[in-house]
FIKOLZA-1660 file (N, C-alpha, C; in steps of 0.1 Angstrom, whole numbers, plus 5000, padded with zeros to 4 digits):
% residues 94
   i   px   py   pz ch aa at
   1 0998 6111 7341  A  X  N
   1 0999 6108 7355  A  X CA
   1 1000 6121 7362  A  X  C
   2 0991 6123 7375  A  X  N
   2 0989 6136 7379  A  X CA
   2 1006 6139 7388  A  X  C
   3 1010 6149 7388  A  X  N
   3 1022 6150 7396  A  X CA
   3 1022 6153 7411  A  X  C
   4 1030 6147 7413  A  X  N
   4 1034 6145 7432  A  X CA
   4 1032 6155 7437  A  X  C
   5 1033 6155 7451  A  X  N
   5 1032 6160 7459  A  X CA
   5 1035 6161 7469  A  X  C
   6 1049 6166 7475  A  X  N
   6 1055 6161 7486  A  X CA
   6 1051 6168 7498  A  X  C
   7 1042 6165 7510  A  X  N
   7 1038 6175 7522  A  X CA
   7 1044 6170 7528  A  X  C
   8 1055 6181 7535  A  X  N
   8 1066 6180 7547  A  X CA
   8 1057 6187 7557  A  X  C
   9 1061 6184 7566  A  X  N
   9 1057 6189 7585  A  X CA
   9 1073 6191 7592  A  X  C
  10 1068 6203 7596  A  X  N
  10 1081 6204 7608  A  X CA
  10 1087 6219 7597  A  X  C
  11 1100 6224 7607  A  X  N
  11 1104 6238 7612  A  X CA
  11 1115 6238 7605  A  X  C
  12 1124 6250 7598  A  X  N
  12 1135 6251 7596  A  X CA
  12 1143 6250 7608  A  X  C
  13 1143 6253 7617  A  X  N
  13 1151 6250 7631  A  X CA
  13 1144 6240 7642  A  X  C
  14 1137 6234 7641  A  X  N
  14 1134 6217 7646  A  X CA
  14 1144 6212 7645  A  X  C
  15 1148 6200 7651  A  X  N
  15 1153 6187 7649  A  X CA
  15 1143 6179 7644  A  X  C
  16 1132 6177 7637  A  X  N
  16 1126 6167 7630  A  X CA
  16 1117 6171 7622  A  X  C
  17 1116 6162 7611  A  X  N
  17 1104 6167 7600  A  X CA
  17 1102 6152 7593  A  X  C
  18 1086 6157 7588  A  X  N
  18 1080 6144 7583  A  X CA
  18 1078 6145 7569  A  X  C
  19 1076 6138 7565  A  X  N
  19 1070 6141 7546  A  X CA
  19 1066 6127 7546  A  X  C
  20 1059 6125 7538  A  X  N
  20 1053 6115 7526  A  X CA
  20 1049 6120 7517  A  X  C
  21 1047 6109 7500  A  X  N
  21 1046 6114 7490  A  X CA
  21 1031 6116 7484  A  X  C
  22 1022 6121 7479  A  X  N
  22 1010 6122 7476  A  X CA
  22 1007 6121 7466  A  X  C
  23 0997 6118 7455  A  X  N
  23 0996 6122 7444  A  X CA
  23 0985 6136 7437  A  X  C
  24 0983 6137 7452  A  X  N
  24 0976 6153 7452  A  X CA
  24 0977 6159 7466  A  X  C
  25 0969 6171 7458  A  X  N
  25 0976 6183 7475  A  X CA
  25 0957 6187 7481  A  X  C
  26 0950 6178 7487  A  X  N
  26 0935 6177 7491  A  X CA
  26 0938 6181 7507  A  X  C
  27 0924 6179 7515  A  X  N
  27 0923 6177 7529  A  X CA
  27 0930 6164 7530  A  X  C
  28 0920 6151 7524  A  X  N
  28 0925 6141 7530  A  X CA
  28 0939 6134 7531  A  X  C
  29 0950 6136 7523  A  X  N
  29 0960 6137 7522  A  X CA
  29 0970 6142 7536  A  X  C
  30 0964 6158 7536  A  X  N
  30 0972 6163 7545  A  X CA
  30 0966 6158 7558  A  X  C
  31 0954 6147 7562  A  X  N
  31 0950 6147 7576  A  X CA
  31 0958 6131 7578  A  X  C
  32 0957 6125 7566  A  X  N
  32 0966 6110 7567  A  X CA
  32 0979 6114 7572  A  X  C
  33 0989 6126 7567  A  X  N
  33 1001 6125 7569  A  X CA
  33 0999 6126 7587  A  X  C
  34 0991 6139 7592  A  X  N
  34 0992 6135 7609  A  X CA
  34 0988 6125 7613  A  X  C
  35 0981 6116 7611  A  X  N
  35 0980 6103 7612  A  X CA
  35 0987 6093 7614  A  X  C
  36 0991 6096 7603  A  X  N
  36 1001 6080 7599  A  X CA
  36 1017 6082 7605  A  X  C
  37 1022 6099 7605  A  X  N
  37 1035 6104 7610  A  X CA
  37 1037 6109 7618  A  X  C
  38 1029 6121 7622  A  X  N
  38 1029 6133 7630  A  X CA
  38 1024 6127 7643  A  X  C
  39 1015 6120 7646  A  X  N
  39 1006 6121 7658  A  X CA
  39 1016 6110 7666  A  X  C
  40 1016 6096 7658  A  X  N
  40 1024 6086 7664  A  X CA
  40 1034 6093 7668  A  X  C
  41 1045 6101 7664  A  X  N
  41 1057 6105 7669  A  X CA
  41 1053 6111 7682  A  X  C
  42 1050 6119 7682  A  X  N
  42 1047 6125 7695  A  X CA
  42 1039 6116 7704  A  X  C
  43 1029 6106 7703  A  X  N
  43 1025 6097 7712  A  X CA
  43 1036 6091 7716  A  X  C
  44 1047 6084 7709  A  X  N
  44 1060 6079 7708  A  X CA
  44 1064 6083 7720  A  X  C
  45 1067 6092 7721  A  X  N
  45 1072 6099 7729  A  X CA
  45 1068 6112 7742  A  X  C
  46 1057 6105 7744  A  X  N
  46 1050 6111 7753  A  X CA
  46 1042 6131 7758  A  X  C
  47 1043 6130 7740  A  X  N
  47 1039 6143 7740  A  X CA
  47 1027 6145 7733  A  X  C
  48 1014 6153 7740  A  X  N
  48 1004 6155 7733  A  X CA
  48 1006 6164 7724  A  X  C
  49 1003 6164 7707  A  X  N
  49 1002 6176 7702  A  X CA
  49 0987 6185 7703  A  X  C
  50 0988 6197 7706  A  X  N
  50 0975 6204 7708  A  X CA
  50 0976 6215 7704  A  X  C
  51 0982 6218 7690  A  X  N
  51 0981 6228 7683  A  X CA
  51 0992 6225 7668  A  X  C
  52 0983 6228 7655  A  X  N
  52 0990 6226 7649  A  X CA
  52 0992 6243 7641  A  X  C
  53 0998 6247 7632  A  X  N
  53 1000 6259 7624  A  X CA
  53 1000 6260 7610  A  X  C
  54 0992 6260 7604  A  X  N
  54 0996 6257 7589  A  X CA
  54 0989 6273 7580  A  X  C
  55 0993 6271 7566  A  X  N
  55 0986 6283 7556  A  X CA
  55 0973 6280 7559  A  X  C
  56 0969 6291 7549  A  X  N
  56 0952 6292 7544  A  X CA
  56 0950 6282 7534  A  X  C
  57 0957 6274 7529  A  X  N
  57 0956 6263 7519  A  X CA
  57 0948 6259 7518  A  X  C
  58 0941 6258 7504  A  X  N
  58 0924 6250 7512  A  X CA
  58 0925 6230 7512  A  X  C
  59 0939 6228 7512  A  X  N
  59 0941 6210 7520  A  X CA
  59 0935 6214 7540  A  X  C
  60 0942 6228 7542  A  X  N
  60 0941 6228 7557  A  X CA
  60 0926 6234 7557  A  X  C
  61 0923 6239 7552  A  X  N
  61 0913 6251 7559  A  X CA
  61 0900 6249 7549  A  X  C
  62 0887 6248 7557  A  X  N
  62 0873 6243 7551  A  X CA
  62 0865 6244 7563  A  X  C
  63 0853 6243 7562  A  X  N
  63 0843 6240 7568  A  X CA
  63 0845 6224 7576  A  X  C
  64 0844 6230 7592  A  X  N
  64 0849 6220 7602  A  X CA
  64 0842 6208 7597  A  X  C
  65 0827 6206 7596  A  X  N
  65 0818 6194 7595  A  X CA
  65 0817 6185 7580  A  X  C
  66 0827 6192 7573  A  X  N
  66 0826 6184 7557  A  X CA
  66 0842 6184 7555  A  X  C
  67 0851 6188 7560  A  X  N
  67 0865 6187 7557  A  X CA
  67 0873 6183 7565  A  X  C
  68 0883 6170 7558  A  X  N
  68 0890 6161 7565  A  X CA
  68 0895 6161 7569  A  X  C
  69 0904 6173 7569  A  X  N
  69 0918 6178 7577  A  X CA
  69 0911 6186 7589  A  X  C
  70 0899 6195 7589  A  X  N
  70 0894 6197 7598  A  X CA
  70 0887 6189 7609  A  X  C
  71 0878 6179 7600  A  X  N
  71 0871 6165 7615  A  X CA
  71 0883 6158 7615  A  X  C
  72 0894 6159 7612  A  X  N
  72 0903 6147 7621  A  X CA
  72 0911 6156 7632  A  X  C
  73 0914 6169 7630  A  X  N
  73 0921 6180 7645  A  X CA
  73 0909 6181 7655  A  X  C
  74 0894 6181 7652  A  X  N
  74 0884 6182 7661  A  X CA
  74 0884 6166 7664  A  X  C
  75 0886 6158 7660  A  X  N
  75 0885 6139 7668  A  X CA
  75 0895 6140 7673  A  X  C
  76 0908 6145 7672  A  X  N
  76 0921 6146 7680  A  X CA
  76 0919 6154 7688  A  X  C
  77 0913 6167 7689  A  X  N
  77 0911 6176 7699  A  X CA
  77 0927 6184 7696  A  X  C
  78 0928 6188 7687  A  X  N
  78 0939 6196 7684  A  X CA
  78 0936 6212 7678  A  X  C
  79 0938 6224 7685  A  X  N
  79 0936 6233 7677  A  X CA
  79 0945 6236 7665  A  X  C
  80 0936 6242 7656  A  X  N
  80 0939 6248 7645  A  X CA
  80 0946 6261 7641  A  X  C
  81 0959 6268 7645  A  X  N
  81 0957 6279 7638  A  X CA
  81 0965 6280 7623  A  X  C
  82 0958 6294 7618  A  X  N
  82 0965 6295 7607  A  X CA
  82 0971 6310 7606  A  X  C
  83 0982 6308 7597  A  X  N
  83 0993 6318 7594  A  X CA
  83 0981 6330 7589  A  X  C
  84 0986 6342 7589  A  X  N
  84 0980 6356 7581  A  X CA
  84 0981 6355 7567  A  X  C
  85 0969 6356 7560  A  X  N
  85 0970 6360 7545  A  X CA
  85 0984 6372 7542  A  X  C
  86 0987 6364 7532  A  X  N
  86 0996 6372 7523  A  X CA
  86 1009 6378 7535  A  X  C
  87 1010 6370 7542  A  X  N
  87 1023 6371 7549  A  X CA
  87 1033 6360 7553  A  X  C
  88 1044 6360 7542  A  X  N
  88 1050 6351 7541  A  X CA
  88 1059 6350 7554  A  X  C
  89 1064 6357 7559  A  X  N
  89 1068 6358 7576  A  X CA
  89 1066 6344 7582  A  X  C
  90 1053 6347 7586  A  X  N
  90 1043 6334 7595  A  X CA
  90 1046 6323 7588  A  X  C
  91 1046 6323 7574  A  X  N
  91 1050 6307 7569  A  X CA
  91 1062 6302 7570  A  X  C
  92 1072 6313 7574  A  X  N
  92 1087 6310 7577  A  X CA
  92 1094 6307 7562  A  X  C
  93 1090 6314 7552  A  X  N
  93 1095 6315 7536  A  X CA
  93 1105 6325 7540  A  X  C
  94 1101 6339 7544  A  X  N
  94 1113 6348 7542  A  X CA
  94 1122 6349 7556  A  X  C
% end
């Protein structure tokens, strides 16, 4: 059985964070979780998201026109950025 994969969203100093469980760590995985958790919350509540921040991971980062996690932030109209290679800082680790 391949092992889990838990992808959390959200900040050590937020007041909220999301996860669901996966059974791999792909694009499509990480574009369901804004989907199914991330997007509705903030529609919820009256706030557009229009920027998300993530690593160079390749679930987040691919070629806009063939990768999932990429055509679903361009159908949402959400920019993309991403953290600096090899700087744990921007990921909020150290």
């Amino acid at each position: 059985m391949p092992r889990s994969t838990a992808t959390p969203v959200g900040r050590r100093s937020s007041k909220v964070a999301f996860a669901k469980l996966y059974d791999r760590k792909t694009p499509l995985p990480a574009a369901d979780l804004l989907n199914d958790r991330v997007v509705p919350f903030f529609d919820q509540h009256g706030i557009r998201l229009l920027r998300v921040l993530t690593d160079r991971g390749t679930e987040y980062c691919g070629n806009p026109q063939h990768h999932e996690y990429e055509l679903y932030l361009a159908l949402e109209d959400i920019d993309h950025t991403r953290t600096r290679a090899r700087s744990p800082q921007t990921n909020g680790i150290v």
